[in-house]
Every structure is written in C-alpha cells, then in structure tokens.
C-alpha positions as CSV (number, residue, x, y, z in Angstrom):
1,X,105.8,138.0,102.0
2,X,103.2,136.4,99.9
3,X,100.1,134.4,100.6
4,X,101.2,131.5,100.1
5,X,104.1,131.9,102.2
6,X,102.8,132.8,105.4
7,X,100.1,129.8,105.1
8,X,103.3,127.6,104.6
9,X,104.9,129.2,107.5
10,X,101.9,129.0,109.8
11,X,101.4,125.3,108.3
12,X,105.0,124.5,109.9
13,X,103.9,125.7,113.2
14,X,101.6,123.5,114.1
15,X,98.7,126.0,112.3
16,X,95.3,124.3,111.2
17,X,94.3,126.5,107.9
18,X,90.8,126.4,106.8
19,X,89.3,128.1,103.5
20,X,87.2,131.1,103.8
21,X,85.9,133.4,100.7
22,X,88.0,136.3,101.4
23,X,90.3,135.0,103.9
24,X,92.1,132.0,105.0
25,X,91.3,131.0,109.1
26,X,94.4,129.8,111.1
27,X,93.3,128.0,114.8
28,X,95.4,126.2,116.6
29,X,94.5,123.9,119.1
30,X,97.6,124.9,121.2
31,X,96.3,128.6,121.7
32,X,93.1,128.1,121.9
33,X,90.7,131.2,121.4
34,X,92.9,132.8,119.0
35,X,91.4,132.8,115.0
36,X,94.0,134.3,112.7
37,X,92.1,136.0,109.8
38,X,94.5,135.9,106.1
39,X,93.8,138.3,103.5
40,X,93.7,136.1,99.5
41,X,96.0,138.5,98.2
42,X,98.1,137.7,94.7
43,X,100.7,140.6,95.6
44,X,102.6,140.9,98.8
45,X,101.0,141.3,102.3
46,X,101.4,145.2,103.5
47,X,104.1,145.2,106.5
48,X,101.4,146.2,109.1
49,X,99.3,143.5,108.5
50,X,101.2,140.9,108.2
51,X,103.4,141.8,111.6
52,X,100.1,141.9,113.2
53,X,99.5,137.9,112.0
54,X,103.1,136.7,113.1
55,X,102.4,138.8,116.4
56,X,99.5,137.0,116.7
57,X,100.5,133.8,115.7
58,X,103.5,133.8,118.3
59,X,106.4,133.7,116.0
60,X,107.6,137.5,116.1
C-alpha cells in the first residue's frame, strides 16, 4: 500500500491529515490523544509499519 493510499483511506474515516516534513499527522477528534505519524514514502509502505498505522487507526 502506498502513501497516498493510506492518507485516502484514513481521509474516508473521518481522519484530519496535516503536512509535516517527513511525515504526514493523522488526529482525529473522535479518538482523541492518538497522533498517527506517516512516513512520505514514493515506494510501498513495509508490512510492519503500516499494520501498526491501521492498528492504530482502528480499522484492522
């Protein structure tokens, strides 16, 4: 899964994105506390880390 497609996926969910230098910042207002850090990659996530995201993000 790329970049862009997890933002888009997080987007959906009700996920505020805001633009870092290295990473992209999800918050939601509907968990708060929880700041999901997104690596700016142009290849593919790695597995781990982007388990650890959805995991985090509620939606695996």
């Amino acid at each position: 899964m790329t970049e862009k497609e997890i933002l888009r996926l997080l987007k959906n969910n009700g996920w505020k994105i805001t633009e870092g230098t290295r990473h992209h910042l999800a918050i939601n207002p509907n968990h708060p506390g929880v700041r999901i850090p997104i690596p700016r990659h142009k290849k593919d996530i790695p597995p781990g880390t982007l388990h650890q995201i959805l995991r985090a993000a509620g939606l695996k």
